[in-house]
N, C-alpha and C positions, 0 to 999 in steps of 0.2 A: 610389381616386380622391378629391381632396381638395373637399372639399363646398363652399370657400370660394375665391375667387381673391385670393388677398392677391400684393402686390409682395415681388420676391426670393422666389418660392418656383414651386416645379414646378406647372404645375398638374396633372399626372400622377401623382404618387405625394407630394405636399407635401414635399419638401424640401426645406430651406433654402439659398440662396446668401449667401456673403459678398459684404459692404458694398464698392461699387465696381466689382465684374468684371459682366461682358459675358460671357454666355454663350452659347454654341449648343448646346450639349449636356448633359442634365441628366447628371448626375456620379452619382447614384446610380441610375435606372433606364433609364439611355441614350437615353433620348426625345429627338427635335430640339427645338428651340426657337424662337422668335423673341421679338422685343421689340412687345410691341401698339403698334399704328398713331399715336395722339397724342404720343408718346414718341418716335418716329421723325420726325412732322413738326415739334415742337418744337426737334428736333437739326438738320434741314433746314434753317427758319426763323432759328434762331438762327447758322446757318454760311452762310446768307444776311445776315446784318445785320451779321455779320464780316467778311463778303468786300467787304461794302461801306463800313461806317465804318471799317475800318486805312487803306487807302489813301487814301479820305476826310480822314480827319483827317491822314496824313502828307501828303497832299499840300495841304492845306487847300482842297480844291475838292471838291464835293457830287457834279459829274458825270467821275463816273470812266468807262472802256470798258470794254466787254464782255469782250473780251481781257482784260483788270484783275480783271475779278469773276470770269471762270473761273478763272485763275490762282489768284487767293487760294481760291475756295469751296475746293479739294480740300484744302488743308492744314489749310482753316477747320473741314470736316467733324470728324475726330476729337477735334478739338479742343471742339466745340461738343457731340458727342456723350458726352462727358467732362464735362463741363461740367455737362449738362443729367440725364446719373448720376449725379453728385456731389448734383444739390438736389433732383431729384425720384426715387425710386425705380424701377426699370423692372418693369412687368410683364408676365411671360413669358405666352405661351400654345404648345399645341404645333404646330407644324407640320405642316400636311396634306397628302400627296405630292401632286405637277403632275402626274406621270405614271400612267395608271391602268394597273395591269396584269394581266396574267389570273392569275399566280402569286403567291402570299402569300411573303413571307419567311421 
């Protein structure tokens, strides 16, 4: 188990991930994954500020619709989740099963 949580690395067995990828599953110990919670709402936040300044600025009016902003958010998502991997690093933690069950794997 790695004593330290740094970005780009398992926290399960410290393994390194290459610069850029999006993971779900660690590649050397097969552990799930996820990307910790500030990192997700900054990718959220940011595919909100997208979905609102494009159309914003194309159409040079501040109040766009609703319809408008759903529209753009989804395309704005991976975009903005891309975005926000490129400048800040993600850091993984593992995933904790939803479902509790009586039998172990």
């Amino acid at each position: 188990m790695a004593t330290e949580w740094k970005a780009r690395q398992c926290p399960n067995c410290g393994a390194g991930f290459p610069v850029g990828e999006m993971l779900v599953q660690c590649q050397s110990c097969g552990r799930e994954l996820v990307v910790d919670f500030p990192h997700r709402l900054l990718s959220v936040l940011l595919a909100g500020l997208l979905a609102w300044g494009v159309p914003a600025l194309a159409a040079k009016n501040p109040g766009i619709t609703i319809p408008m902003f759903v529209i753009f958010f989804f395309p704005g998502l991976p975009l903005a989740a891309q975005i926000v991997t490129k400048i800040i690093p993600p850091k993984y933690k593992v995933r904790t099963p939803v479902v509790t069950t009586l039998f172990p794997h």
